[in-house]
MIKESE-88669 format. One line per field, with one value per residue (C-alpha): residue in one letter; x, y, z; residue number from 1. Coordinates in steps of 0.001 Angstrom, whole numbers. Example, Ala and Ser with C-alpha at 12.3 -4.5 7.8 and 13.67 -1.06 7.14 Angstrom:
BEGIN
code = A S
px = 12300 13670
py = -4500 -1060
pz = 7800 7140
pos = 1 2
END
This chain:
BEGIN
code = X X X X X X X X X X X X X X X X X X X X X X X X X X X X X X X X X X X X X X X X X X X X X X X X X X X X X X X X X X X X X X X X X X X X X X X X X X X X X X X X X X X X X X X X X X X X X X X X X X X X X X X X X X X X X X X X X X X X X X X X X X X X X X X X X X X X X X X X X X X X X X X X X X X X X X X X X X X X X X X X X X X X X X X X X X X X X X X X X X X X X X X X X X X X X X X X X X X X X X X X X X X X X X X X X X X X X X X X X X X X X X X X X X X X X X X X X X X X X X X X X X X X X X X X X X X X X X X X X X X X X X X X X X X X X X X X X X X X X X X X X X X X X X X X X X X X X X X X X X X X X X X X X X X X X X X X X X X X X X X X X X X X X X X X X X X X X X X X X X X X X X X X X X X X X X X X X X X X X X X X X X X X X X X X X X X X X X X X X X X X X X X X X X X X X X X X X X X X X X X X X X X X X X X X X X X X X X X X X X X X X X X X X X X X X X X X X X X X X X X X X X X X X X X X X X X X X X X X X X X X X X X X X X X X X X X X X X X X X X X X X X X X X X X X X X X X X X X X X X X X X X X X X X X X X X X X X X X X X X X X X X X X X X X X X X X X X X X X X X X X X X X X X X X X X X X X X X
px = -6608 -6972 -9549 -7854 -10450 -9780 -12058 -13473 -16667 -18489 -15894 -17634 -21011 -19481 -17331 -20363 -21907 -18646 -18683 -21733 -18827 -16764 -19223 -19156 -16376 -13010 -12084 -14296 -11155 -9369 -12369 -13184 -15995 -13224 -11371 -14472 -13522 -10248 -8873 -9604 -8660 -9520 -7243 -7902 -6030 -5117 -5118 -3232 -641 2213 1327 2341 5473 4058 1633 3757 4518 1195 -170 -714 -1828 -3598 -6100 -9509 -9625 -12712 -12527 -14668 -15931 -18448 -20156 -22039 -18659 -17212 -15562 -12505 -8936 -5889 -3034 635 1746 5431 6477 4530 2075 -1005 -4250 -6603 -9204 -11728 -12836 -11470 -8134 -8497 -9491 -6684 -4084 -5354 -5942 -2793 -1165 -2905 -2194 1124 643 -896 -784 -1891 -423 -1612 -1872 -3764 -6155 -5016 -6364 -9696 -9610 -11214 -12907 -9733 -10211 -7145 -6373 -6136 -9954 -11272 -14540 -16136 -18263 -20159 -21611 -22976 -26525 -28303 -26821 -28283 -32369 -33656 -35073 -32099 -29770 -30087 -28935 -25980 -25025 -25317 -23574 -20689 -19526 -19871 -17548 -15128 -15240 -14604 -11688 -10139 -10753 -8552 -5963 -5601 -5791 -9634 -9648 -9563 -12944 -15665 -19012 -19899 -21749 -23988 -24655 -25852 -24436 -26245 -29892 -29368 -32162 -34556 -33490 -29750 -29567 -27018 -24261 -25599 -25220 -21362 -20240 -21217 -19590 -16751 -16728 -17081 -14575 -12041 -12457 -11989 -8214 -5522 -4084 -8068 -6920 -3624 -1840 730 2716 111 2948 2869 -1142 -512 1841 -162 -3393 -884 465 -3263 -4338 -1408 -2912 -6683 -5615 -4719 -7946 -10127 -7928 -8867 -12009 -12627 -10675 -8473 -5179 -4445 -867 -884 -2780 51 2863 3372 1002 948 4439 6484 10130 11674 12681 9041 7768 10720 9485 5826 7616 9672 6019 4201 7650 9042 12446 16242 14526 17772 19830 20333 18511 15335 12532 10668 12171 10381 7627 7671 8544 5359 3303 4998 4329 200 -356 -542 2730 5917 8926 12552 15403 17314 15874 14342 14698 10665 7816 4722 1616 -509 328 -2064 -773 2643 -133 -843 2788 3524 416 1816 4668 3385 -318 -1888 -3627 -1023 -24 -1836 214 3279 2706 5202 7924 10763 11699 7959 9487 12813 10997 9080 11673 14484 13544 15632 13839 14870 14487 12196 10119 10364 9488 6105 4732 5201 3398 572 -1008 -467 -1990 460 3120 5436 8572 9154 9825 11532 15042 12847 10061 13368 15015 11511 11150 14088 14145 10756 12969 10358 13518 17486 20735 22705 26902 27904 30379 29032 25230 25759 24088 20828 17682 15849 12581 12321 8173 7680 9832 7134 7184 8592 9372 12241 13506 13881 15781 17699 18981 21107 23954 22767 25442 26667 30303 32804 33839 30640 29901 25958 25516 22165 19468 19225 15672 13535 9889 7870 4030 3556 5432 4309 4921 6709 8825 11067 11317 13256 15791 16200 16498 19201 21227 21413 22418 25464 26388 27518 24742 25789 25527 24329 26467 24002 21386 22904 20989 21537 20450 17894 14418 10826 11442 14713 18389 21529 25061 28774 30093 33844 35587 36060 32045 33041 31375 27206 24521 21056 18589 14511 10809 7999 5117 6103 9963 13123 15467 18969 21912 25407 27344 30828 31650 35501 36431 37177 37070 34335 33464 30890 28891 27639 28285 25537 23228 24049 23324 20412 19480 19982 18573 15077 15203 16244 13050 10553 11934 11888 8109 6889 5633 4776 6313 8018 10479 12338 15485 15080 17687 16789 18705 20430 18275 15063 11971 11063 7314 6612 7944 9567 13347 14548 14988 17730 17216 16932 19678 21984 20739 19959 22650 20938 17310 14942 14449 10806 12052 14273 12674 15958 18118 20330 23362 22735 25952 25830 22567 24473 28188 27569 26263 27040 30573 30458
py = 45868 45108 46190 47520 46314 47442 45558 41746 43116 42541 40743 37868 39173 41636 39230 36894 40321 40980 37467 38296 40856 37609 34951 31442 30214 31440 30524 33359 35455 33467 33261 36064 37373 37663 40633 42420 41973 42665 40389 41989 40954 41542 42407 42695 44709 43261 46935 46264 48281 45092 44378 48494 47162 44892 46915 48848 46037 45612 49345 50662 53870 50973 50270 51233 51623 50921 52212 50494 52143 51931 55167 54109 54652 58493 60467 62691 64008 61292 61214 59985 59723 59126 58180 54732 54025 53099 51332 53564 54643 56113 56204 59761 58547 55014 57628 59650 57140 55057 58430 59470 55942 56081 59564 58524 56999 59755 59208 62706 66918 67502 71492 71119 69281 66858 65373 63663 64579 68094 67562 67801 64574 62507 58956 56327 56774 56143 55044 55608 52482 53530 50272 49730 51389 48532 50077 52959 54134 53754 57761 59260 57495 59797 62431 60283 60020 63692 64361 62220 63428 66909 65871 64022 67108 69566 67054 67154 70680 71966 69376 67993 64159 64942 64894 61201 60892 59663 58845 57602 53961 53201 50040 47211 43976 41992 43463 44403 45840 43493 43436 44438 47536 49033 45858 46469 50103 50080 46939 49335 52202 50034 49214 52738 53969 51472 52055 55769 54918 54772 51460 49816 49788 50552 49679 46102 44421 41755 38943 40427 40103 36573 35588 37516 35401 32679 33141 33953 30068 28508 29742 29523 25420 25362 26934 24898 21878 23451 23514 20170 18519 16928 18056 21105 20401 20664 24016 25741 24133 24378 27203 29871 30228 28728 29075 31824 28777 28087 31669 31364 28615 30564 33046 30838 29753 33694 34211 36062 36965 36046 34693 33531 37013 37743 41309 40540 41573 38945 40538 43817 42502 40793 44276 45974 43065 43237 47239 46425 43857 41207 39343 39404 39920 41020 40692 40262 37227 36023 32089 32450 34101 34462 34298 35322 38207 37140 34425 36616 38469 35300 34620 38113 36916 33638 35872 38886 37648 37288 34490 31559 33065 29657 27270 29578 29852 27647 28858 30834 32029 33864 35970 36760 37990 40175 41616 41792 41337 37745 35579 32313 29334 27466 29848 30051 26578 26711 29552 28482 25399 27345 27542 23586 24786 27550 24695 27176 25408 24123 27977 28726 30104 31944 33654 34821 36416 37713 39522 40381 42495 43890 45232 43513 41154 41970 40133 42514 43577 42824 39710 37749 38092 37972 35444 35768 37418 40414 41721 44676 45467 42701 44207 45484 49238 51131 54334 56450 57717 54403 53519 56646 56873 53300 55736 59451 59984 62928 63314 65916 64246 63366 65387 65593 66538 68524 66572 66029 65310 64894 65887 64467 65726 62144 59073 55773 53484 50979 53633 54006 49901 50724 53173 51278 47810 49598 50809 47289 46184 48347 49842 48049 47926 49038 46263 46957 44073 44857 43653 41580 42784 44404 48305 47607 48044 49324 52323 52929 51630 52688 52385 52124 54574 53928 50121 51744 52440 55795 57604 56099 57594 56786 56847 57333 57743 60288 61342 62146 62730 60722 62207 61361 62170 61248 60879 61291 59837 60869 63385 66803 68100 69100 66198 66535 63778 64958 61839 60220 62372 62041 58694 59073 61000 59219 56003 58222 59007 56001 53953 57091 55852 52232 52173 55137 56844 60715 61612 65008 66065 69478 69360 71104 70711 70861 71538 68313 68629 69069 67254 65404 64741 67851 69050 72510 73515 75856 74923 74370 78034 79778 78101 79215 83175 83769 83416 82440 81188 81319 77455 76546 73875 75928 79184 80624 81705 78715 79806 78423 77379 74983 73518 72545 72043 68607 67744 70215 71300 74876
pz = -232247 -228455 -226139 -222413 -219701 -216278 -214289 -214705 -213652 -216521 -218649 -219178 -220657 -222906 -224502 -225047 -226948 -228886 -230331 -232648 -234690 -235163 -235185 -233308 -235310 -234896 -237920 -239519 -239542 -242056 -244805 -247330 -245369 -242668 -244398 -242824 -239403 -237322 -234701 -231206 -228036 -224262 -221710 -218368 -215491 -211885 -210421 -207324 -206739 -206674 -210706 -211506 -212697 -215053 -216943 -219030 -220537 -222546 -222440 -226458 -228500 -230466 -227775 -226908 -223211 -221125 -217501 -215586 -212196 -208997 -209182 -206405 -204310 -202913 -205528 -203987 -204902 -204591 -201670 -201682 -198506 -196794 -200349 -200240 -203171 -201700 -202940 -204496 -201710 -203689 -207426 -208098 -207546 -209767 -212627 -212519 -212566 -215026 -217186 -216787 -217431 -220816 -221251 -222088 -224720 -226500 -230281 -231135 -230730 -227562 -228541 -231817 -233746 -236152 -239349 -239191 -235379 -235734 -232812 -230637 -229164 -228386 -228858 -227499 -226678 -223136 -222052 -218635 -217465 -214542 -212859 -209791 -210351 -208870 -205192 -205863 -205586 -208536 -208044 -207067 -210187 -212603 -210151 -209481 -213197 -213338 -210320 -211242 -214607 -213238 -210450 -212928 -215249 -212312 -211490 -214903 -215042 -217812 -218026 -221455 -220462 -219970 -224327 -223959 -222594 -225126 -224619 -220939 -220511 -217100 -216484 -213753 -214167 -211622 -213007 -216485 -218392 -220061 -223537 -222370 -224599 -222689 -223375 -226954 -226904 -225522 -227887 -231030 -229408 -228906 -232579 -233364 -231370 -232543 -236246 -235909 -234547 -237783 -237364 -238181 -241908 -241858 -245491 -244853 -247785 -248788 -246956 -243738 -243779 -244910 -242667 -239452 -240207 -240458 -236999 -235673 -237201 -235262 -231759 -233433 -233899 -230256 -228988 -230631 -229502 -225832 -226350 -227500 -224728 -226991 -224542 -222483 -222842 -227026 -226605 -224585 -224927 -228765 -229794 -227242 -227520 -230611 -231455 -233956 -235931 -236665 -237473 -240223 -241303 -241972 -243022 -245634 -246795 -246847 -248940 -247163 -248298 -246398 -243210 -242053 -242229 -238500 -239807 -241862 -243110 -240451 -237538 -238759 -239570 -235088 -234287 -235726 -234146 -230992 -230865 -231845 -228901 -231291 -229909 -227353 -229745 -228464 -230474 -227197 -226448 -229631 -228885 -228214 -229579 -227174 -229761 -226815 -224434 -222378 -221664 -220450 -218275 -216649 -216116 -214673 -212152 -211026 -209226 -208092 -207209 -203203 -204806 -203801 -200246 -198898 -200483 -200005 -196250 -195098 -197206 -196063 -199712 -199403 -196979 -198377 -201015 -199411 -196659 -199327 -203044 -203718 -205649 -204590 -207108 -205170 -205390 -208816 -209506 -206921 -208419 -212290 -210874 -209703 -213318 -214831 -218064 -219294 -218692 -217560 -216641 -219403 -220558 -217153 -218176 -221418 -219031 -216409 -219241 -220643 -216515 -216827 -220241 -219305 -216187 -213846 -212258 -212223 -211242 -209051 -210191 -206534 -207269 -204540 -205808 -209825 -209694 -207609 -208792 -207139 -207955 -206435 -207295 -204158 -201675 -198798 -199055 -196235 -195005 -196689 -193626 -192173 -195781 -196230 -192282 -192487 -194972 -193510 -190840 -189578 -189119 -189554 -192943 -194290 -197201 -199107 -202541 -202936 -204075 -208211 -209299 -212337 -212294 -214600 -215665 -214589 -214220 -214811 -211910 -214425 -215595 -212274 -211618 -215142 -213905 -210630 -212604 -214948 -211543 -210255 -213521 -213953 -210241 -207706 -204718 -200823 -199007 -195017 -192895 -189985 -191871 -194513 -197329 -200425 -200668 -202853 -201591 -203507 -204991 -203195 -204505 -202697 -204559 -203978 -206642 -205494 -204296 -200814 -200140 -199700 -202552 -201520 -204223 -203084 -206253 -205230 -206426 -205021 -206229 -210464 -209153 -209103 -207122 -206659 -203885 -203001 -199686 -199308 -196088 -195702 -198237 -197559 -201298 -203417 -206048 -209359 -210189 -213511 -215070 -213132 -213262 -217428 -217172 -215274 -218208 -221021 -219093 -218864 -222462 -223981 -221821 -223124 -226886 -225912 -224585 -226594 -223465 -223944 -220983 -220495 -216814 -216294 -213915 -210533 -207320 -203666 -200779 -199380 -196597 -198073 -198197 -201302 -200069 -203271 -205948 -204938 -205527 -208031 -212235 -213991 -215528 -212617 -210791 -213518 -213689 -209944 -207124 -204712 -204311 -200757 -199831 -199000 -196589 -194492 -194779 -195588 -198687 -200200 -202565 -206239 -206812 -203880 -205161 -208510 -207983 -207532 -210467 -212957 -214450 -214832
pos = 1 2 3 4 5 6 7 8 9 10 11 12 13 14 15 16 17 18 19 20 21 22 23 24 25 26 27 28 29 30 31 32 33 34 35 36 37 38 39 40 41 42 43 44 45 46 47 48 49 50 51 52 53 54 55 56 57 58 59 60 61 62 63 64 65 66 67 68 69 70 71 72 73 74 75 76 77 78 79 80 81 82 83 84 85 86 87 88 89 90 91 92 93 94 95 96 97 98 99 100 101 102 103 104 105 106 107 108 109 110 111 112 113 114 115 116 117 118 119 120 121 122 123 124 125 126 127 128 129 130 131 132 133 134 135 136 137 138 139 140 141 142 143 144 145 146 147 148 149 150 151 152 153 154 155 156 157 158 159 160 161 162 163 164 165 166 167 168 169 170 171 172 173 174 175 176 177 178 179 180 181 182 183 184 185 186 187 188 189 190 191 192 193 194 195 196 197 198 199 200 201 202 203 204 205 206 207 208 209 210 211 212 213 214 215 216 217 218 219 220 221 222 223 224 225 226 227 228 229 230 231 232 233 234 235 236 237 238 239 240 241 242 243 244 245 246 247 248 249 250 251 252 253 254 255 256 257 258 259 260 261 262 263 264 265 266 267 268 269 270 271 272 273 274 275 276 277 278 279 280 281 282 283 284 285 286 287 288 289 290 291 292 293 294 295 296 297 298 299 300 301 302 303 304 305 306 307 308 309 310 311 312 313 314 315 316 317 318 319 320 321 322 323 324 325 326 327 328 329 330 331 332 333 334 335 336 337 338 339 340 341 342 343 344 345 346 347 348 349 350 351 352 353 354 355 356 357 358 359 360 361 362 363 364 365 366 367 368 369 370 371 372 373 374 375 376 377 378 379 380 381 382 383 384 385 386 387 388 389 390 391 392 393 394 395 396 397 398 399 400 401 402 403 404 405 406 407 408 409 410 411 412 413 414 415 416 417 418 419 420 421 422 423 424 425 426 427 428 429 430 431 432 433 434 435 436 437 438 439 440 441 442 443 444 445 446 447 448 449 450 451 452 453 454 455 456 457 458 459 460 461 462 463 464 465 466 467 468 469 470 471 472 473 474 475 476 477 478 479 480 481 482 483 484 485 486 487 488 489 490 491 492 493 494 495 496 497 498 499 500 501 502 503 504 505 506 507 508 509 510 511 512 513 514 515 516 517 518 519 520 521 522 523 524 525 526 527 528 529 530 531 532 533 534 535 536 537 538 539 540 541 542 543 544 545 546 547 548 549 550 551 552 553 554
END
């Protein structure tokens, strides 16, 4: 079971009031009395908007999620402007993303009650932590309370995410009350929320229980050994993350049958840890097993944290990385350096190919660049116009395809570092000689879909859209391109099954020179019965069949 904490605020003290479920000693798990308790963990959030790529990574329907918020600060509705993500300016807008983000990972039918839920709540459950009431009069608090949930329930309105909501918890952590009721009050809740979700006592074979508290006393060893002093180094270097050679060793000893078929019952039994939180399992790169994801949480930070720009000041590579998305190994090694006790480089080559399954970094086609590393979540943001106008030309032979999009109820902002990941991976990027730089930028790839650069597809993210376009810069015939757009499809489908995200997207087209700042156009339906369709853009009709031809073979 893990515990999703968005905010450090108040980490620390409810962590000290969570230990009285557990106990002093760790090692309370492991006894009889232990088969009482479940392991939980706390994870907590960097919400800036350059660690969106990474958070996917450890979201889960087996989660209790605590949103943590400064109702002291204005509530109002969200912006997305010029198709740049920005910080979150107000609490309103910190809600709502987060809300949706675990909205996709929605375990129950959103239309109708299920068993022991006849309430018609959904799960994963979400709890509002309002703190901040210290800043505000103590007369005029209750009115804020009030006047916040009323504002967050007009907000939510009818929208089914708003069944996630439990039980709201207000709070000051710099002048708690005197007996600290309130902590007391939202660890029970916690505990009651947690074992109304099914995994609490979900049925294992009596082997994979053994071998899980077997796994959990390998990092338990290592903690203590932390805590004692007796070496930093023993801690994390052998227990946070251990080799699949050992875990078939436990698993040879929690017998565990034919641990060394390359398909076996141990690798099923990683999977179902890996999809509870417990662990970081691929079968891709299953050298490693990270016993701690936190400890991948902390690796994530090492690249994509402000907290090093000091030391990394003087460097150049800071800078490439920012301006273009390389990576440079220098780099690399500084920042693994940053954090001596995870002892990262001695899991270098493991943690790139970890970053790079998780679709966080990618080593373009492009011959000449196989092999450098991008990470395109780093790139600094810039205007799509000033992206999009280095392939727009205008000339007599310069064809545009209308523009193909995808609009999702929401999406994730993980979820399109995926696609853009899987373009580099497999399409060859354009490469702009007057800069000398790839076309890769954040939230923007451009292609070569031919070996004379004539055929340029340019691949984007708005707000909940990914919309895609190609430029034919000397062709005078009419070309379809449904076998991108098919694998633009099956790319989004295969990462919803991948990730489990409940995520759904209808097909709509837009003019090819319309705005993608919203969400108009005309659907795939009504393309294909209507001829022709009046374009919001241009305030004028558009044939259908032009809207399509490109991408459709009809």
């Amino acid at each position: 079971m893990t515990f999703k904490i968005l905010s450090s605020i108040f980490l620390q003290k409810l962590a000290k009031l969570w230990s009285r479920i557990a106990g002093k000693n760790p090692e309370c798990f492991l006894t009889d009395h232990g088969e009482e308790f479940a392991d939980c963990r706390f994870w907590d959030f960097a919400g800036q908007k350059e660690f969106y790529a990474t958070h996917q990574t450890f979201l889960s329907s087996n989660a209790v999620y605590l949103l943590v918020v400064d109702i002291s600060e204005d509530f109002k509705s969200k912006t997305y402007e010029n198709m740049i993500e920005k910080e979150f300016d107000t609490i309103g807008e910190y809600i709502d993303f987060w809300l949706d983000n675990i909205h996709c990972y929605c375990t129950d039918d959103k239309n109708t009650q299920t068993q022991g839920n006849k309430d018609g709540v959904l799960n994963p459950p979400v709890i509002i932590v309002g703190t901040g009431i210290d800043k505000i009069p103590y007369d005029d608090r209750e009115e804020r309370k009030t006047n916040f949930l009323t504002h967050l329930s007009d907000t939510m309105s009818t929208q089914q995410k708003r069944r996630h909501f439990r039980k709201p918890h207000f709070l000051s952590n710099k002048i708690p009350s005197d007996n600290k009721q309130e902590f007391e009050e939202l660890r029970k809740d916690i505990l009651c929320k947690a074992m109304a979700l099914s995994s609490w006592e979900e049925n294992l074979p009596v082997r994979w229980v053994v071998l899980e508290k077997e796994i959990y006393r390998e990092k338990t060893e290592a903690d203590i050994l932390y805590t004692e002093g007796i070496g930093e180094t023993l801690a994390c270097e052998n227990k946070t993350v251990i080799l699949y050679t050992d875990a078939q060793c436990l698993a040879n000893e929690c017998s565990f049958p034919n641990v060394q078929q390359e398909t076996s019952e141990l690798d099923s039994f990683l999977k179902y840890e890996h999809e509870i939180g417990n662990i970081i399992f691929f079968k891709e790169v299953k050298e490693y097993i990270v016993l701690d994801p936190e400890w991948l949480v902390d690796v994530f930070r090492c690249f994509v944290s402000n907290d090093y720009n000091d030391e990394t000041l003087g460097m150049t590579e800071w800078a490439v990385l920012a301006k273009t998305g390389k990576l440079e190994d220098k780099l690399v090694e500084t920042l693994l350096q940053k954090v001596p006790c995870l002892i990262l480089t001695k899991h270098k080559q493991y943690l790139l190919e970890l970053m790079e399954e998780f679709g966080i970094i990618v080593k373009p086609k492009n011959y000449d660049f196989r092999n450098d590393i991008y990470m395109p979540c780093m790139i600094k943001p810039r205007p799509f116009q000033d992206i999009f106008g280095k392939v727009d030309v205008e000339t007599e032979n310069c064809k545009k395809s209308s523009w193909f999009c995808l609009v999702f109820n929401f999406l994730p902002p993980s979820y399109f570092n995926h696609v853009l990941v899987s373009f580099v991976k497999n399409k060859r990027l354009f490469y702009d000689k007057k800069d000398s730089k790839l076309g890769i930028y954040r939230n923007v790839g451009i292609f070569q879909l031919n070996n004379t650069g004539s055929e340029i597809l340019v691949i984007c993210l708005s707000k909940n859209l990914i919309a895609m376009k190609v430029l034919q810069l000397n062709s005078s015939e009419d070309v379809c391109y449904s076998y991108v757009k098919t694998q633009l499809i099956n790319l989004v489908d295969l990462i919803k099954l991948r990730y489990r995200i409940n995520v759904t997207y209808e097909i709509r087209f837009k003019c090819q020179g319309g705005s993608l700042y919203d969400n108009e156009g005309i659907g795939y339906e009504e393309a294909m019965e209507k001829s022709e369709y009046r374009c919001a853009d241009h305030e004028e009709m558009h044939l259908s069949k032009d809207l399509y031809r490109s991408w459709l073979k009809v």
